[in-house]
N, C-alpha and C positions, 0 to 999 in steps of 0.2 A: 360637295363644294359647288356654290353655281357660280355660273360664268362672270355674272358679274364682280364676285372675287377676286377670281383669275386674272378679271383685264384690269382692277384695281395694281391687283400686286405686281401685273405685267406694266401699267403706266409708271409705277412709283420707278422700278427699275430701271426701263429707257429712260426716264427724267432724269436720274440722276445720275445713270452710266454714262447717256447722252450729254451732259451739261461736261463731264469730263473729258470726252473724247473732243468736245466742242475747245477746252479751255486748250489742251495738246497742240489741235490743229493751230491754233492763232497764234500758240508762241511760238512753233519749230517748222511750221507748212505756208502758212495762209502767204500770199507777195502782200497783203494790207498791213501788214505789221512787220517793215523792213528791219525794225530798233529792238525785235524779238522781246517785245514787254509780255508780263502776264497779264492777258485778258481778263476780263468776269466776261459772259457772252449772256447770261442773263439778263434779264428783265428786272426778276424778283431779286431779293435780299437773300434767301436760299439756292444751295447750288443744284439745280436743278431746269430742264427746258422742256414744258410741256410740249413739244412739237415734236421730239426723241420718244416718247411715251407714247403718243398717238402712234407712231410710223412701228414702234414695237408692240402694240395691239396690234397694227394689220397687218404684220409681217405673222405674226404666231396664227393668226386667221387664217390670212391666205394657204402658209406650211401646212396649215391642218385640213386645206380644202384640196390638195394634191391629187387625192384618187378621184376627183371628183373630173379631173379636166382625160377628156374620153380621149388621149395616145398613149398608143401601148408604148410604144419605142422611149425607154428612158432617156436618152439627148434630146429627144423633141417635146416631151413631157415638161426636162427640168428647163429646159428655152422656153416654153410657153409661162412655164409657175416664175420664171424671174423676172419675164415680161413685165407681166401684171401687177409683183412686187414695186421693178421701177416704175412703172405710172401710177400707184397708189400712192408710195411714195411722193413723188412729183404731185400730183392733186395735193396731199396734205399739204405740199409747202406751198403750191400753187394760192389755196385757200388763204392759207396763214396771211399769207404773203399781202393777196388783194385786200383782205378784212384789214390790216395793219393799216395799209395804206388808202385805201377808199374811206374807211370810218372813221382812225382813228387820225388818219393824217399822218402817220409815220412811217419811216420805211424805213423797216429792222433790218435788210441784204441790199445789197445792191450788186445786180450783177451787167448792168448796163455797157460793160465796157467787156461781156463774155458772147465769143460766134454763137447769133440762132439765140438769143435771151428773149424771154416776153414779158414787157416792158419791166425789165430788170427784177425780176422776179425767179421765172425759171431758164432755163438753159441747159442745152447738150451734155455740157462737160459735167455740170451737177448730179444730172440726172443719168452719166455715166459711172457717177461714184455713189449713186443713191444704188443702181444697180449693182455694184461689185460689193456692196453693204448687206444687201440680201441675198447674195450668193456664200457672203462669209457667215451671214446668221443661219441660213440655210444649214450650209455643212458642219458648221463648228459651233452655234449656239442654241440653235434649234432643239438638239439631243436634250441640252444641260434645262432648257427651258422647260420642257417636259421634264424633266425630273425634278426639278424646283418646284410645281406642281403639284406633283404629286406626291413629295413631302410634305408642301405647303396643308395637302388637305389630311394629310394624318399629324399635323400640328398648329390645327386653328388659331391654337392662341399667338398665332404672330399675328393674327387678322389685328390685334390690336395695333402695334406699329405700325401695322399700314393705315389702319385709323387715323392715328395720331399722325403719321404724315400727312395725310390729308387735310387733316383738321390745321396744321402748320402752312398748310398747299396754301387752304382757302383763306385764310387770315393774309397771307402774304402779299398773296393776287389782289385782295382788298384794300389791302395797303397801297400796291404800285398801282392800282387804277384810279387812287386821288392824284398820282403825279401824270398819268398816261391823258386824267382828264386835263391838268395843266396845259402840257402840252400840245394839244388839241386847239385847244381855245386859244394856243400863241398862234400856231400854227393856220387857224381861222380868220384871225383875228388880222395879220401879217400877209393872208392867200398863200402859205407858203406848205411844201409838206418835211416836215423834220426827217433831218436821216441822223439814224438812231445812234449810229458808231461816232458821226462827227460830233452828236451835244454830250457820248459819255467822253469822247476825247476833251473837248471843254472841260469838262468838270474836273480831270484830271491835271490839264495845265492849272488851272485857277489854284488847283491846291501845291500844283507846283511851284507855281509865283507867289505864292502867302508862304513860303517853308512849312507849308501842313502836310500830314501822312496822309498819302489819297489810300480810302479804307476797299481794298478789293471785293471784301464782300460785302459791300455797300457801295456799289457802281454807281447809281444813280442820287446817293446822298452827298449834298453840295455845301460848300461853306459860304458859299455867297446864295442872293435870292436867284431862284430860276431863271425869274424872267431877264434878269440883266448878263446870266451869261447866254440865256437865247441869245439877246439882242447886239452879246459881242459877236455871237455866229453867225449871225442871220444871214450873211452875200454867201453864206457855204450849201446854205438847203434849196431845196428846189424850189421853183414857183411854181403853182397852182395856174390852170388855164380857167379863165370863169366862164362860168355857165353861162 
């Protein structure tokens, strides 16, 4: 089985393990959601969150590059291997984070109001649960990861579901990057940068004031035109400093 298999069926897993642990935290943890509603914390129309996917490809990486780091002493070994977990970690959403916001003009977190944040992207506290994340995949998912594996390659024919997810991935992504380009161009257009939780909380009042069902799994699908409930949010997003 070659590896690029592996990190296929490893992304599809964090996607959509991750998009559920994501939906948990916002209804019973997050303080942004004092009224305890169900979240979507997606993007796409499917439940899943590419950025979960990426952090569990290099979490199973790093796991597997263990003998690789030269201390004998196992306390200072698995210190060093969780380390580097939390900063890859922290890079991935670092990335995520800037790309969202420098190109597309949006910003999916907002952690501006957390000690030690840069520029509201990463942060200590985050990346003190990015760390205690790779210490649980570590001890407790790691094993099972590996064995999933290596079922996996004595049962190819799932390669096709993961196909097929894929193939549902890429259609999706496709889809929300005609609304991500909307966006953009309000957001451009306005010098403003959209924050992503306040225009899906819009869309869910609007459907709240018409007595329409807001569709969970269809977060970003609205009953009115976009741009008019941009323009009811608009004093909520940030402004752009010009060049």
């Amino acid at each position: 089985m070659t590896m690029l298999l592996q990190l296929a069926f490893l992304f599809f897993m964090g996607s959509v393990i991750g998009w559920g642990l994501e939906v948990l935290f916002r209804r019973f943890v997050s303080y942004t959601n004092p009224e305890r509603k169900w979240i979507n914390p997606g993007f796409c129309t499917g439940p899943y969150l590419p950025l979960y996917g990426f952090c569990l490809c290099a979490l199973y990486l790093i796991a597997s590059l263990e003998n690789m780091i030269p201390i004998e002493r196992s306390f200072w070994n698995k210190t060093v291997l969780f380390l580097v977990m939390t900063a890859c970690m922290t890079l991935i959403e670092y990335i995520s984070g800037v790309f969202a916001l420098k190109i597309l003009k949006v910003r999916l977190w907002d952690y501006s109001n957390e000690w030690g944040n840069l520029q509201g992207i990463i942060c200590p506290r985050f990346s003190a649960i990015w760390a205690i994340l790779g210490a649980v995949y570590y001890f407790m998912i790691h094993p099972f990861i590996k064995t999933a594996l290596i079922w996996l390659s004595h049962n190819l024919t799932f390669s096709f579901f993961i196909g097929m997810f894929f193939g549902v991935f890429f259609i999706d992504v496709a889809h929300s990057a005609q609304l991500v380009a909307k966006l953009k161009k309000f957001a451009e257009e306005n010098n403003v940068i959209v924050r992503y939780e306040t225009f899906k909380e819009g869309i869910r009042t609007s459907y709240t004031a018409s007595a329409k069902k807001y569709r969970f799994f269809r977060p970003l699908h609205s009953n009115r035109p976009l741009p008019d409930i941009l323009k009811d949010i608009r004093d909520s997003f940030e402004h752009r400093k010009k060049n």
